[in-house]
C-alpha positions as CSV (number, residue, x, y, z in Angstrom):
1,X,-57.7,82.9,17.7
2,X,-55.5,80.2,16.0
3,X,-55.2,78.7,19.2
4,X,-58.6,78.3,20.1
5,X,-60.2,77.2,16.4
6,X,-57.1,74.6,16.2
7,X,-57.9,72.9,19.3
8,X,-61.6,72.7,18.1
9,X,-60.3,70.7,15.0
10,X,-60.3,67.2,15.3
11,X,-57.0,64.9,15.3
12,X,-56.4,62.4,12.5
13,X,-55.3,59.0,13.0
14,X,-51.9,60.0,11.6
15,X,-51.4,62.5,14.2
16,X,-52.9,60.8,17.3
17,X,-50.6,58.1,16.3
18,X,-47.3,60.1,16.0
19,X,-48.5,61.9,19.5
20,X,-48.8,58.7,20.7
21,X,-45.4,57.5,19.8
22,X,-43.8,60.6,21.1
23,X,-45.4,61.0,24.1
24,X,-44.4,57.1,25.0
25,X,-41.2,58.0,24.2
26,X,-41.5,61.5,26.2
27,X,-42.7,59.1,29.1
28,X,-40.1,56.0,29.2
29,X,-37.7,58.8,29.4
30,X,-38.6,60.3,32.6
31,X,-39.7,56.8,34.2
32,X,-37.5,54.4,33.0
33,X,-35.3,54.1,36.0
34,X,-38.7,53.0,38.1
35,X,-39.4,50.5,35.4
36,X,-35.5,48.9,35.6
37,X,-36.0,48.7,39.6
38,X,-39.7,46.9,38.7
39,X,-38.2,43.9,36.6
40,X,-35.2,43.3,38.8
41,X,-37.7,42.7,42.2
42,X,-39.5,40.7,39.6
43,X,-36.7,38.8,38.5
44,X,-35.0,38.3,41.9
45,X,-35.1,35.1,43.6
46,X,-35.8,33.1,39.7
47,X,-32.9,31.8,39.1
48,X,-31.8,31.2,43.0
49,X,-34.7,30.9,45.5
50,X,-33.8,33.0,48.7
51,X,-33.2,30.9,51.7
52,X,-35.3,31.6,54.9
53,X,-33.8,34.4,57.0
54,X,-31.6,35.2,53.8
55,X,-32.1,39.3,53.3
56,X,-32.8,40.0,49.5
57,X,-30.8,41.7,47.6
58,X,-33.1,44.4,46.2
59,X,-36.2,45.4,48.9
60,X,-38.6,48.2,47.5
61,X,-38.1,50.6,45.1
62,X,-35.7,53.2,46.1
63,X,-33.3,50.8,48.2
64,X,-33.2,49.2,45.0
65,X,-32.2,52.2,42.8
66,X,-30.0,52.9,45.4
67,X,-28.4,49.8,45.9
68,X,-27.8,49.4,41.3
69,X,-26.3,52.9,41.8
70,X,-24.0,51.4,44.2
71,X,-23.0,48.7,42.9
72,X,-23.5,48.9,38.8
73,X,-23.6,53.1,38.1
74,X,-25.9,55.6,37.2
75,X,-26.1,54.2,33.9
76,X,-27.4,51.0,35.1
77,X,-30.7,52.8,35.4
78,X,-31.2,53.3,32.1
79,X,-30.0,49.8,30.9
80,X,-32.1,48.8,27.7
81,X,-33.4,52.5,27.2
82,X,-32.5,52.5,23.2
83,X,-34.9,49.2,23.1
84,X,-37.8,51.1,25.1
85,X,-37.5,53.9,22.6
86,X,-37.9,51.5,19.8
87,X,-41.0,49.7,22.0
88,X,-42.7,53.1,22.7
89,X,-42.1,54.1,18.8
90,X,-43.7,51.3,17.3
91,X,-46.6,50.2,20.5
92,X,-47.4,53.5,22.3
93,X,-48.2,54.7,18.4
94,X,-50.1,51.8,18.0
95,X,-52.1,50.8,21.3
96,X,-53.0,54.5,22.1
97,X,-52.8,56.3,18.7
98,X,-55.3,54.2,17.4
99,X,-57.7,53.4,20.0
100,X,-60.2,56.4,19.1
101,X,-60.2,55.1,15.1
102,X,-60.8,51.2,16.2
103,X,-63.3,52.5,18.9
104,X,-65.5,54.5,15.5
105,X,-65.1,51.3,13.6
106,X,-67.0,49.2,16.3
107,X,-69.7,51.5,17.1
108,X,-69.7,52.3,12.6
109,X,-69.4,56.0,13.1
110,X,-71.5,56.7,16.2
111,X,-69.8,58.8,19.1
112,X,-72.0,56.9,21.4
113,X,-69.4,54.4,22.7
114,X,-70.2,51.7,25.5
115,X,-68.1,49.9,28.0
116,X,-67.9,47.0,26.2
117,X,-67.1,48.5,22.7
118,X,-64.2,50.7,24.8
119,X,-62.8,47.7,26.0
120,X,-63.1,45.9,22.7
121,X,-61.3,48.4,20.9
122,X,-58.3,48.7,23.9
123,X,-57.7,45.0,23.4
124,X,-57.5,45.2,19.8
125,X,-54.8,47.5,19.6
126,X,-52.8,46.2,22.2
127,X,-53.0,42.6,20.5
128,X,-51.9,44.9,17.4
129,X,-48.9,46.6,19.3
130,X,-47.7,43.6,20.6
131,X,-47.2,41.9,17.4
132,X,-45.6,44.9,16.2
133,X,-43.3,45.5,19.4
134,X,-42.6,42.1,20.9
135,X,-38.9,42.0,20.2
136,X,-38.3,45.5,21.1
137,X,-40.1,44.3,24.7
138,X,-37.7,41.7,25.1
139,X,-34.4,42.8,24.6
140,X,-35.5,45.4,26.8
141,X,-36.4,43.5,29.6
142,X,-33.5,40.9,29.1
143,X,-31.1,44.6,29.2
144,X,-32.7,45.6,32.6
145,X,-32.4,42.4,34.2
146,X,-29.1,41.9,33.7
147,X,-26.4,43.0,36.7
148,X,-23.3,44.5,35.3
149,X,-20.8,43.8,38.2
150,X,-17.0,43.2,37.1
151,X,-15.9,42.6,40.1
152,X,-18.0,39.2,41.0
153,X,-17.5,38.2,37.7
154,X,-20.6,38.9,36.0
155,X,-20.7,39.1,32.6
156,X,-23.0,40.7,30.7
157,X,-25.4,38.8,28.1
158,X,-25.4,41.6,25.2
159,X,-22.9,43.7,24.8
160,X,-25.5,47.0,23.0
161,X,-28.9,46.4,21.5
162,X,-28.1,45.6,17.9
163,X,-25.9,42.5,19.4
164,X,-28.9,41.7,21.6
165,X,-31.4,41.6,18.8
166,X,-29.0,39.5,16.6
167,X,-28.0,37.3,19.5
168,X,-31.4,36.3,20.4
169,X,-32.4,35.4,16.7
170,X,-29.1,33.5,16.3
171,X,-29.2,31.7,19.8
172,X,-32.9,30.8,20.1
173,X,-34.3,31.3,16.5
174,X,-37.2,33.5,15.6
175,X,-39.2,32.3,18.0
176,X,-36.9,33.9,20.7
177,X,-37.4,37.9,19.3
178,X,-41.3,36.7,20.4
179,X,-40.9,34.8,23.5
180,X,-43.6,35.3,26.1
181,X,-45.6,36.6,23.2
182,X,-48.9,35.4,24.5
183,X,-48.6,36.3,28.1
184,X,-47.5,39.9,26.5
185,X,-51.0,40.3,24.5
186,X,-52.9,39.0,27.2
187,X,-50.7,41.3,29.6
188,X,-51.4,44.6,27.2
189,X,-55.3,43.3,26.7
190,X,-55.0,44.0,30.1
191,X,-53.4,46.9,30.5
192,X,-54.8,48.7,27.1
193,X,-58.2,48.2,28.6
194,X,-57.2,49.4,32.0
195,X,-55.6,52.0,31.4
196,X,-57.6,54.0,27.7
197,X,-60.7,53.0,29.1
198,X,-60.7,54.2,32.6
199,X,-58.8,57.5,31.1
200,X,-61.3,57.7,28.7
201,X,-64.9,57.4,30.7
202,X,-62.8,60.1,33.6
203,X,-61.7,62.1,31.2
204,X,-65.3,62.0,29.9
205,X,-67.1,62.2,33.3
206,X,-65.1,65.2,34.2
207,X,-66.0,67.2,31.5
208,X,-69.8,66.3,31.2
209,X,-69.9,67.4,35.1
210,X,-67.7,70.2,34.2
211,X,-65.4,69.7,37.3
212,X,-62.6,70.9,35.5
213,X,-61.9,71.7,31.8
214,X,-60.0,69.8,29.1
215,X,-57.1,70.6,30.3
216,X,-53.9,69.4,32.3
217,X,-55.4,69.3,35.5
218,X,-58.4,67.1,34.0
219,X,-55.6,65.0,31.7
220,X,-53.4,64.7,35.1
221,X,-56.4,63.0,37.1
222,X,-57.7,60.6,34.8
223,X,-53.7,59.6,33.9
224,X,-53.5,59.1,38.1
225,X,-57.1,56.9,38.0
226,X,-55.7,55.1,34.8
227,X,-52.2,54.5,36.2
228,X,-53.6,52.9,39.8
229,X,-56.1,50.7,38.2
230,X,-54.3,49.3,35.5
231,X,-51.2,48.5,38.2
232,X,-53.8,46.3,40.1
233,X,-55.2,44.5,37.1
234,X,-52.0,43.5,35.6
235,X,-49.5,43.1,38.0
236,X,-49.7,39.5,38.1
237,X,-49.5,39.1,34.4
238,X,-47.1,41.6,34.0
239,X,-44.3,39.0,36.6
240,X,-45.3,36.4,34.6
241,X,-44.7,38.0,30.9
242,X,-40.8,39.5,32.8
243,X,-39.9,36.0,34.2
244,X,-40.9,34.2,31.2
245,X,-39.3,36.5,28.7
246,X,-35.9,36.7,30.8
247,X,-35.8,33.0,31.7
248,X,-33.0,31.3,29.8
249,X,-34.6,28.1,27.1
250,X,-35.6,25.0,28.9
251,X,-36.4,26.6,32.1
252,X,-40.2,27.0,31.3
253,X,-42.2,24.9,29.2
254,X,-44.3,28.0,28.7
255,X,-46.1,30.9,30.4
256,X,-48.3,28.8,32.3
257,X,-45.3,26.5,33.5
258,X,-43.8,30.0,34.6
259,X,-47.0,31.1,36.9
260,X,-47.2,27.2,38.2
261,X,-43.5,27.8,38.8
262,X,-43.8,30.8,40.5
263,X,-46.8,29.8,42.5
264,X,-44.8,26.4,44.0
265,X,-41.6,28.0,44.9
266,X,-42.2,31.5,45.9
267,X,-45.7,31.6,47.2
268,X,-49.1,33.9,45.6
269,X,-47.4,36.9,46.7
270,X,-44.8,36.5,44.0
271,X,-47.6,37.9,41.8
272,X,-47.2,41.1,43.1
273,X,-43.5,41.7,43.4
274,X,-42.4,45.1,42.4
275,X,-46.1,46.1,43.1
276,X,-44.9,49.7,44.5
277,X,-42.3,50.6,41.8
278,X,-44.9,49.0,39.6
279,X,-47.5,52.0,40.5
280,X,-44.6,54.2,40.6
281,X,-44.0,53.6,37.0
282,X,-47.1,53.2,35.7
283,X,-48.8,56.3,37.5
284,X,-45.9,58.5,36.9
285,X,-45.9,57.0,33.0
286,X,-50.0,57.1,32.2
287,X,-49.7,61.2,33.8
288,X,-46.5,62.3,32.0
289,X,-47.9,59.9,28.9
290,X,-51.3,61.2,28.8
291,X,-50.6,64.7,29.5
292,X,-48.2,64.8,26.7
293,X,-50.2,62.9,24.5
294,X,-52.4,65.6,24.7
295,X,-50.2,68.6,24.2
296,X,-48.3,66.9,21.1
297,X,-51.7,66.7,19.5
298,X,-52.8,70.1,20.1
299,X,-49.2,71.5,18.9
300,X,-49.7,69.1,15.9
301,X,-53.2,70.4,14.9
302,X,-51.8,74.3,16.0
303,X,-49.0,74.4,13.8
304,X,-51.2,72.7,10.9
305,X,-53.8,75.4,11.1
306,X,-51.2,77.6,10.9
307,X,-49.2,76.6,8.0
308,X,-53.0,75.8,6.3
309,X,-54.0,79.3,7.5
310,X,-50.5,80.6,5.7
């Protein structure tokens, strides 16, 4: 009886925020080593263009687990983990917990919601995330990009997250915790849209055409729909925004400079390195994200009723 009358109650915006956060967090964990092998095929052949005929160093997703494994560790997988925890903590809480309350102020109350409030309200709060999170985001990616090898003499830009953050801000300023800033919100426009939108109208269809209840097989398919188009949408952005925030200062003027860059040297197809490990991530992330998101709240709202009920 608890069960059922809690999971009629509605959310607040306090608790679809800290289910947001935690479920991010709940999802970086289990994905992160997809994410690490995404940004290094994104970052390889930046700083030294392959040669023709010259085999690359990292080619698809698992040979490039495999080959960090190999050569770095275990560990390497998870490189920049405490910096996606912080990232999740402070823009999964935002972008997602809050989409549902910015999507009632646009539409003033109504439940009625079109496609173009929806996607109004997604890139509002990942604009909003991303000016909480953007320096969280980098030292994350700069931690993932980096090879730790000892024995070619590789040495390693940030010694633990702390030194990176104060690094960074002594190195290249301010401005360098929030580099690739606007390729980031135009990225997580992108992907907000994407990916709470087309989970929100199949999580929507599927109930009003009762194919399933709202439960986790229903949250499972809209994450899966949610995951695959938001990997086609973004991907290009989402190169440009790791390049650009990994590149070392003076190599581009700006993001543009970096997608001109890109384009020149490495061809169009550079847009869509990492594509696999891309969908990998962000299918297995949006299901495990989304599924969770879901149970956290209903656990949230249980255990209130409960201790209200007390």
């Amino acid at each position: 009886m608890v069960e059922g009358r809690a999971a009629d109650l509605a959310p607040t915006a306090a608790v679809k925020i800290f289910s947001a956060g935690t479920a991010g967090c709940v999802a970086d964990l289990v994905t992160f080593p997809l994410d690490t092998a995404k940004v290094r095929l994104q970052v390889q052949g930046e700083s030294k263009p392959l040669l023709k005929g010259q085999r690359a160093e990292y080619r698809g997703v698992f040979g490039t687990i495999f080959t960090m494994v190999k050569t770095e560790g275990p560990r390497s997988l998870y490189s920049g983990l405490v910096a996606g925890l912080h990232r999740q903590m402070s823009f999964a809480s935002v972008r997602i917990g809050m989409y549902d309350t910015m999507k009632e102020l646009y539409t003033q109350g109504s439940e009625n919601a079109g496609l173009g409030t929806r996607l109004l309200a997604g890139s509002t709060t990942g604009a909003m995330a991303v000016a909480f999170a953007q320096p969280t985001d980098v030292v994350k990616v700069r931690f993932q990009a980096q090879a730790q090898r000892p024995e070619s003499g590789s040495v390693k830009r940030y010694s633990s997250t702390i030194d990176a953050y104060r690094t960074i801000a002594r190195d290249e300023g301010f401005k360098g915790l929030w580099k690739g800033c606007l390729p980031n919100i135009a990225r997580n426009a992108i992907v907000n849209c994407s990916e709470l939108v087309t989970y929100d109208i199949m999580k929507e269809l599927i109930l009003k055409y009762n194919l399933m209840t709202d439960n986790m097989p229903c949250h499972f398919t809209a994450a899966f729909a949610a995951g695959f188009c938001t990997t086609i949408v973004a991907s290009p952005v989402d190169v440009i925004k790791t390049r650009f925030m990994n590149s070392v200062p003076g190599q581009y003027s700006g993001a543009v400079n970096c997608a001109i860059t890109m384009l020149i040297k490495e061809g169009p197809t550079a847009f869509y390195k990492g594509f696999v490990p891309s969908f990998l991530r962000l299918g297995s992330w949006n299901i495990v994200m989304f599924v969770s998101y879901e149970q956290i709240k209903r656990a949230v709202m249980s255990r209130s009723f409960s201790v209200g009920a007390g």
